[in-house]
C-alpha positions in Angstrom: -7.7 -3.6 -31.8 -7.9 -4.0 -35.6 -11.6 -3.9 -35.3 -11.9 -0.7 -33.3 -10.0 0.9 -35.7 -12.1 -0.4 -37.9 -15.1 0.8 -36.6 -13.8 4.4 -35.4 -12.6 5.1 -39.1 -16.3 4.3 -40.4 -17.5 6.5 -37.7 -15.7 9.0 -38.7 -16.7 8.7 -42.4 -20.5 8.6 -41.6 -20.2 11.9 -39.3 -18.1 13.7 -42.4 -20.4 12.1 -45.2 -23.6 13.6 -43.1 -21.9 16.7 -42.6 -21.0 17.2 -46.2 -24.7 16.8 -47.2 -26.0 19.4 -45.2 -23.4 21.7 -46.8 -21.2 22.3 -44.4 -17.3 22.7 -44.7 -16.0 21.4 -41.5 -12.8 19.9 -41.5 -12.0 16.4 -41.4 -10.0 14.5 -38.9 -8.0 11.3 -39.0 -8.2 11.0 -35.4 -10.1 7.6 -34.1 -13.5 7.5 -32.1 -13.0 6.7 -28.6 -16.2 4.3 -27.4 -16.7 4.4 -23.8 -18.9 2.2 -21.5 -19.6 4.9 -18.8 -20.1 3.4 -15.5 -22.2 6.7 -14.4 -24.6 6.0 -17.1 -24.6 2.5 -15.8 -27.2 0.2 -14.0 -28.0 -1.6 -10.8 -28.1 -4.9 -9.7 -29.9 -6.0 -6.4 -31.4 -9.5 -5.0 -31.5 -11.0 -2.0 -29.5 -14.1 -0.9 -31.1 -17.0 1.7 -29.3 -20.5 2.2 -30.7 -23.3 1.5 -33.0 -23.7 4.6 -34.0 -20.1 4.3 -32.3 -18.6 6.4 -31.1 -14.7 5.8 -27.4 -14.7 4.2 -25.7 -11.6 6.0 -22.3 -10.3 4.9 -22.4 -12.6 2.0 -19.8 -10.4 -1.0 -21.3 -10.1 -4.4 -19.5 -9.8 -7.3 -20.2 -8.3 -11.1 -17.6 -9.9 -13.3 -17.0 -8.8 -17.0 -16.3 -12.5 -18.8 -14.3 -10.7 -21.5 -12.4 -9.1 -18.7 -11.6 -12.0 -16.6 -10.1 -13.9 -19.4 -7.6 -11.0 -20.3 -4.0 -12.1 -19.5 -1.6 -9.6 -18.1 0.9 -7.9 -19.9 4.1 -9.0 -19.5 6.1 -6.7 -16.7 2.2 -6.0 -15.3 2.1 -6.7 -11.5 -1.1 -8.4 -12.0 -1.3 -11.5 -10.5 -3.9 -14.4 -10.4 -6.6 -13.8 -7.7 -6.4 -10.1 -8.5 -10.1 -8.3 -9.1 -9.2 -8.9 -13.5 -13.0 -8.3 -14.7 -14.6 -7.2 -11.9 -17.0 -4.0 -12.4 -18.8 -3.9 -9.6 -19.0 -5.5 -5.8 -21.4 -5.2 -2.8 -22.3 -7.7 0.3 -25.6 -8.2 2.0 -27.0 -6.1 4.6 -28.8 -7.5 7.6 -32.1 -8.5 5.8 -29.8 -10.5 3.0 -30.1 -7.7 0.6 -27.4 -6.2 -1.8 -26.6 -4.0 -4.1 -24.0 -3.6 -7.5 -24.5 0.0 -8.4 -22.6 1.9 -11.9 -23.0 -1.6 -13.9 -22.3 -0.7 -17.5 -24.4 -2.2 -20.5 -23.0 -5.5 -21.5 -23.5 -9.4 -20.0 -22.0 -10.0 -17.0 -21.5 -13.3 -14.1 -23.1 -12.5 -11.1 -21.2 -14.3 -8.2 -22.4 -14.5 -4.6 -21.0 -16.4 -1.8 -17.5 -17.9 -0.7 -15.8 -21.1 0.1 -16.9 -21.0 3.4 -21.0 -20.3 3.0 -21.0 -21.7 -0.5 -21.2 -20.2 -3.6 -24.1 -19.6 -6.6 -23.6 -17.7 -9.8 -26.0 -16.4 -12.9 -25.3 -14.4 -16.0 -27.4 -11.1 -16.2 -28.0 -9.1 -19.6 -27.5 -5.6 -18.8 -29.3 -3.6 -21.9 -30.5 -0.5 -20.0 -29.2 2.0 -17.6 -32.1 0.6 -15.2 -32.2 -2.3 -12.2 -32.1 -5.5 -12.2 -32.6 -8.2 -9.5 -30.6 -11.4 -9.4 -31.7 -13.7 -6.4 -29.7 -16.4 -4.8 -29.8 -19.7 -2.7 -26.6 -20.5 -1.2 -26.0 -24.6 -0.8 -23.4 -25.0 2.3 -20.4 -26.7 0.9 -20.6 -30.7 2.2 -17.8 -31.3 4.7 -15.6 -34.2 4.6 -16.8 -37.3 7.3 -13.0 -37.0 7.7 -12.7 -33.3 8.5 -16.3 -33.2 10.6 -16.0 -32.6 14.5 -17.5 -35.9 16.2 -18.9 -35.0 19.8 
């Protein structure tokens, strides 16, 4: 937080300094800037996800996860538990042609996380820089199942 402040007090200094050169007497406040990542201003991310024999993936969940996010621990007397949604900004699941969509991703770098236990699961960092589309495509690998846990006929 000690850098926020930091960075809202400098802010503020630049917007008064600018002021003051133009001549005009407006008052100054001590109050901090608030920064906001607005999700509304935010972009999309879309792909398509096949398995491994190319196959469509249908119904397979997508996830955008903030990194920075994730890792934040709880504080304490939170009811935040592990396995909650901590860093996720965004989610979607593929239609019936594999497609998805993430819509109202803010601008920042993100993990891109398709699949689940059961179907597999692939991952890739995206970039987001602009409030525009991006497309993040997938292969899915089945998980290998045990000789021990496989069905013999």
């Amino acid at each position: 937080m000690k850098h926020v402040r930091t960075y809202s007090f400098c802010l503020i200094a630049c917007v008064a300094a600018a002021a003051l050169a133009d001549g005009a007497k407006a008052p100054l406040t001590t109050e901090p800037a608030t920064l906001v990542r607005s999700a509304a201003d935010g972009a999309t991310i879309t792909g398509t996800i096949k398995f491994k024999d190319g196959t469509i993936a249908k119904g397979i969940p997508v996830q955008i996860i903030d990194p920075i996010l994730a890792r934040k621990k709880p504080e304490k007397g939170d009811k935040q538990k592990r396995g909650d949604d901590n860093g996720v900004v965004s989610k979607g699941s593929t239609d019936a042609n594999g497609l998805y969509t993430c819509p109202n991703v803010p601008i920042g770098n993100y993990r891109v996380v398709a699949g689940s236990p059961m179907t597999g699961t692939a991952f890739s960092t995206v970039r987001v820089d602009n409030p525009g589309s991006f497309t993040v495509d997938f292969t899915l690998r089945p998980p290998r199942i045990p000789d021990s846990l496989a069905m013999n006929p």
